[in-house]
C-alpha positions in Angstrom: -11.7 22.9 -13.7 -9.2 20.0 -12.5 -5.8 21.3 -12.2 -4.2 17.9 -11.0 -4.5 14.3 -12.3 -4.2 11.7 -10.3 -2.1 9.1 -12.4 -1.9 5.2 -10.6 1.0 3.3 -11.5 1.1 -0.6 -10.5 4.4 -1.4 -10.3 4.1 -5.2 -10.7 2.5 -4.4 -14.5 5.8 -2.2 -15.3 8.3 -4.2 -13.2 10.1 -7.9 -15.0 7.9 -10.5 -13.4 11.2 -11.9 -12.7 14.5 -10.3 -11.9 16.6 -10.8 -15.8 20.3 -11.2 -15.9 21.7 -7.6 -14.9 18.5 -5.6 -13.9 19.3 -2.5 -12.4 16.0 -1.9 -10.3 17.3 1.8 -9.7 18.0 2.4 -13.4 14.8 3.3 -15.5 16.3 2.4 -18.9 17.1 -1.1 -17.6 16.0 -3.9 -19.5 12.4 -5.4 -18.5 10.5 -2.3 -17.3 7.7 -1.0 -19.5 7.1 2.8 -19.2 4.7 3.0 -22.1 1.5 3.2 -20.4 3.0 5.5 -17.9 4.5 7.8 -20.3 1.2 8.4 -22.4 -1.0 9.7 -19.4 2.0 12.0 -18.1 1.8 13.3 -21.5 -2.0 13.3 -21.8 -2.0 15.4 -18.3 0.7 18.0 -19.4 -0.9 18.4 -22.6 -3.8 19.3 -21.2 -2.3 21.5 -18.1 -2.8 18.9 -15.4 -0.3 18.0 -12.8 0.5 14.5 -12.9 0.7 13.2 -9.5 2.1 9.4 -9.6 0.7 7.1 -7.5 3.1 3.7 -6.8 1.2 0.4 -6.0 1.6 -3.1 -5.5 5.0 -5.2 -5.6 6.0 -7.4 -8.0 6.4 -10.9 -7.1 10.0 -10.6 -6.6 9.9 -7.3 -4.5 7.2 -9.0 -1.9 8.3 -10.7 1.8 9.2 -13.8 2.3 6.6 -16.8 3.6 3.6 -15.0 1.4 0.2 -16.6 2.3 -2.2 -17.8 -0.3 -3.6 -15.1 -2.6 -6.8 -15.0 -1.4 -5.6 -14.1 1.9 -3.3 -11.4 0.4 -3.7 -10.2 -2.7 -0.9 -9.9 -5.3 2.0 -7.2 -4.8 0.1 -6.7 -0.8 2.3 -8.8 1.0 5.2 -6.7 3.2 6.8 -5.1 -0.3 11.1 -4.7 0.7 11.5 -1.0 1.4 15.2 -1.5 -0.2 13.4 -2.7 -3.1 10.3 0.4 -3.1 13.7 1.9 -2.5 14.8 1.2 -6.3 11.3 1.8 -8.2 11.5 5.2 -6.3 14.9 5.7 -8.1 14.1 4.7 -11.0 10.1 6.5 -11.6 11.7 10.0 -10.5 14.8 9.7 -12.7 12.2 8.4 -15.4 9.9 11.8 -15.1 12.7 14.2 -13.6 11.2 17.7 -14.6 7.8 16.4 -15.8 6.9 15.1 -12.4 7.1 16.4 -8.9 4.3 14.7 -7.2 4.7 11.0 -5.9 2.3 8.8 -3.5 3.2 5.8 -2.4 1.0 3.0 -1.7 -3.5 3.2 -1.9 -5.4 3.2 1.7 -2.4 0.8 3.3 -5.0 0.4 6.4 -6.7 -2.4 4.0 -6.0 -5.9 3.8 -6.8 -4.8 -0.1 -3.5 -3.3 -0.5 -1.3 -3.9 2.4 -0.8 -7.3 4.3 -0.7 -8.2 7.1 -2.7 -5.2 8.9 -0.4 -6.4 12.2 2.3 -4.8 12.2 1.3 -2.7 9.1 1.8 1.1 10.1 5.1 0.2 11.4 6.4 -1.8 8.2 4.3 1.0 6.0 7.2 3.9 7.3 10.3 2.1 6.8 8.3 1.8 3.2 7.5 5.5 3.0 11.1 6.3 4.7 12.6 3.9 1.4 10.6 5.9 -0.7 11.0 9.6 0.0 14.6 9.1 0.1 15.0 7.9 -3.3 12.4 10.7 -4.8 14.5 13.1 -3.4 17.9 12.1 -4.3 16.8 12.2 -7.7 15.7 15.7 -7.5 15.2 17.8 -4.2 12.2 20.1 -5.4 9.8 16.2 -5.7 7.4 16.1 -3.3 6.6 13.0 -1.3 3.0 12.5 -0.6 1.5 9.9 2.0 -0.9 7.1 0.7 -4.3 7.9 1.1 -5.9 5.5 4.4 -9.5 4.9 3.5 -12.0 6.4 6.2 -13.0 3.1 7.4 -11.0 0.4 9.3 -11.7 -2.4 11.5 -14.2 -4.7 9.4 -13.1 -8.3 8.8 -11.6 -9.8 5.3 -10.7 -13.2 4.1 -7.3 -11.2 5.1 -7.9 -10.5 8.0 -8.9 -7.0 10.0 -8.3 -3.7 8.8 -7.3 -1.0 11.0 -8.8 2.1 11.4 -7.3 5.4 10.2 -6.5 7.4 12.9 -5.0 4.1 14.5 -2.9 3.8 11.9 -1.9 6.9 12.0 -1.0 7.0 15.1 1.7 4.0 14.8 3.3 5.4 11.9 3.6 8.6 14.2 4.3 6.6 16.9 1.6 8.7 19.1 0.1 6.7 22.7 -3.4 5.8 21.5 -4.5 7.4 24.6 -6.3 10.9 25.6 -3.2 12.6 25.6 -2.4 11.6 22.2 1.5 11.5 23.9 4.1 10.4 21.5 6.7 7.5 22.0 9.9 7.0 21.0 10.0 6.7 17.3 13.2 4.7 15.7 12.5 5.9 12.5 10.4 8.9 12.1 8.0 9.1 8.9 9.4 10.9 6.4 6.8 12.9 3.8 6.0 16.1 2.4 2.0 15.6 2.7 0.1 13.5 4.6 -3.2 12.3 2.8 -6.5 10.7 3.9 -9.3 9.7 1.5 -12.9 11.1 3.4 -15.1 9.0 1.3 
């Protein structure tokens, strides 16, 4: 009785490992990406009257922040992905699915060291992501809706990474909120930008 499908895209695995001669990051049809995959499970889902919602994860190489660590210490596509860069692949998915897909998540529980590095400084660099991201979706098409990554329920416990943070302490720096009994807010620079916020409970 599933009415949605929850459809994860790595972006590395469709993405040139390296930039070729004229790649137009913005620009779906541009030589190097590989929809295929992509395309069969938004046509599995339709077909069978689910809603694909995309999911956009990990960088390619080229897309990741300078001075990257070792990859056991941040794993591949993790380390501070350029928003101008999530920017493009935000393009260039919606254009892609214009009118199959209005759904779009970016990033999996980006209070991990799993999937976003490093945790210091995280929320903050995670919204001028999201801000990148839900710009692009919606200069494609108006009517896509932007939906938050999913922060896992736990934070806080030590990786080879380093420390996760906890949700609601992440949350709170994207939102720029005092972490205090007030929950007073700041001044934010850049306010998120989203259509639905989204936490994972288990």
């Amino acid at each position: 009785n599933a009415d949605a499908a929850r459809l994860y895209v790595k972006w590395r695995s469709i993405a040139p490992s390296t930039k070729p001669e004229g790649f137009a990051a913005a620009d779906p049809n541009s030589p190097g990406y590989d929809w295929g995959a992509v395309d069969q499970a938004v046509v599995d889902s339709r077909a069978r009257g689910l809603r694909p919602i995309v999911v956009v994860n990990l960088a390619p190489d080229w897309a990741e922040g300078k001075n990257r660590p070792p990859l056991d210490l941040a794993p591949a596509g993790t380390w501070k992905p350029n928003p101008s860069d999530v920017a493009d692949f935000g393009a260039a998915i919606a254009q892609r699915y214009k009118g199959q897909v209005r759904d779009y998540i970016l990033w999996n529980e980006p209070n991990l060291t799993l999937w976003l590095n490093p945790q210091a400084g995280a929320p903050g660099h995670y919204r001028s992501m999201l801000n990148a991201f839900y710009n692009a979706v919606h200069s494609v098409d108006g009517r896509n809706g932007v939906i938050t990554a999913g922060t896992a329920p736990y934070g806080g416990g030590k990786s080879a990474a380093g420390v996760n943070t906890r949700p609601l302490e992440f949350w709170r720096k994207i939102m720029c909120i005092k972490d205090n009994r007030k929950l007073s807010s700041t001044k934010c620079k850049n306010k998120a930008k989203f259509d639905v916020l989204a936490h994972h409970p288990i």
